[in-house]
N, C-alpha and C positions, 0 to 999 in steps of 0.2 A: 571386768567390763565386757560387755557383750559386740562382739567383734564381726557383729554381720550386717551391720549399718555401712551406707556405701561412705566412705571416706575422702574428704576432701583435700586433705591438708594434712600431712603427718612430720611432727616435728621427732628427727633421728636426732638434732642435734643434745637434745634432754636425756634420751638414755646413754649419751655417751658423756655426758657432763656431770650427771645426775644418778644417785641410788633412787629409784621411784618406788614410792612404796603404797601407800594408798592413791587409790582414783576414785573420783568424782563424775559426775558430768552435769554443767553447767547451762545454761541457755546464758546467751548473749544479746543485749539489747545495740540492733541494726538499724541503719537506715538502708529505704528500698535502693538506691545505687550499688549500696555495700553488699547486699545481700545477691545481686545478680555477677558484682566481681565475684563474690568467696564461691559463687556457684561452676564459676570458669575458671578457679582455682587461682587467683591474682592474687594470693593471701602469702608472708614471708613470717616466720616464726623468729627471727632473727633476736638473740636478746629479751626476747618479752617475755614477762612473769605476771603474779599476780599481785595486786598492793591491796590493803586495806585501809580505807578512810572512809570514820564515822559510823563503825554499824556495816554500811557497806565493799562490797568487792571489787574491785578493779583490773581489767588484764593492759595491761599497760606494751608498748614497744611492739604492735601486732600490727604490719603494713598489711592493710590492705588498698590496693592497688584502686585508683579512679574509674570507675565506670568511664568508657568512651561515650556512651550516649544518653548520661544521665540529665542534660539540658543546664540550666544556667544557675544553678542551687553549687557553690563550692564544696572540695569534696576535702576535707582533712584526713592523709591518710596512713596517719599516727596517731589518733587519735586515743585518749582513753576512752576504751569498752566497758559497759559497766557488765558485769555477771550476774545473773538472774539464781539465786542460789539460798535456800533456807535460814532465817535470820541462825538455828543453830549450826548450821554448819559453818557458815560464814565467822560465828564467835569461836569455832572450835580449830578452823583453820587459822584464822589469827593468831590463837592462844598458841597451837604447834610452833607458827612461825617466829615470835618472841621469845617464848621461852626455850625451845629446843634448838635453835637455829636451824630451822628447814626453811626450804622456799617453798611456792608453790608455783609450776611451771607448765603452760599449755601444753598436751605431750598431742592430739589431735584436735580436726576438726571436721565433720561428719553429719550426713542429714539424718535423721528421724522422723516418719510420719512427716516429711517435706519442712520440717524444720531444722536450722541449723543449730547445732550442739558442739559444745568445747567439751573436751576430758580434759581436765586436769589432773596434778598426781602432786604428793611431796614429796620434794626433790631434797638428800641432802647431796654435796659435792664432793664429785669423787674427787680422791687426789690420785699422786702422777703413778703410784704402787698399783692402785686398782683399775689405770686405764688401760698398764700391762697385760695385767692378770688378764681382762675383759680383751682384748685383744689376742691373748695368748691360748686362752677359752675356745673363741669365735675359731680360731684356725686349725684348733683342733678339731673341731666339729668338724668345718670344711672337711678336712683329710679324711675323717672316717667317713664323709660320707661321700667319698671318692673313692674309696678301694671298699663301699658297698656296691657304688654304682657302677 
């Protein structure tokens, strides 16, 4: 994925839950309130993944936060997002996620050309041997690149 789009929203908690393996990027269908919170970064990745119902995409469990002066239109801010994403990709992600058991989990969220973009990725879940290792990894790095520096 091409990593010079300015970033709004980056979910750490997926690559540490998660083996991410293919990414996506998705367009998300907003309403204008939603779209000036995710611009001021009032957006929580907390739990939310991707569902599929009907053909279409779902990112489901994504706060975003109420606009303070969006006027008197209620704001739902759990809403299901629906994903703007190719009827095959959508059948191909599904099929991964049924038959292989991966998920698919919002790993950021990002403008493009002043629109806002989800990456997605398949997630399968790490267990407790590879949170070490990954852990165990990260500190090493650390250290070498402390007795470079």
């Amino acid at each position: 994925m091409n990593n010079k789009h300015a970033s709004i929203a980056i979910n750490k908690k997926a690559r540490h839950l998660y083996e991410l393996s293919e990414f996506l990027e998705a367009g998300i269908a907003l309403t204008g309130p939603e779209v000036k919170s995710i611009r001021a970064g009032k957006v929580n990745f907390i739990d939310s993944y991707v569902d599929f119902r009907q053909g279409e995409a779902f990112l489901l469990s994504l706060h975003v936060a109420p606009y303070h002066n969006a006027g008197y239109a209620p704001q739902v801010p759990d809403r299901p997002r629906k994903l703007l994403l190719h009827a095959k990709e959508i059948a191909k992600l599904a099929g991964m996620t049924t038959l292989k058991g991966l998920t698919v989990v919002p790993v950021r969220i990002y403008l493009k050309h002043g629109r806002i973009k989800v990456e997605i990725a398949l997630g399968r879940g790490k267990k407790l041997h590879d949170h070490r290792e990954s852990l165990k990894r990260r500190a090493e790095e650390r250290d070498m690149s402390r007795e470079l520096a």
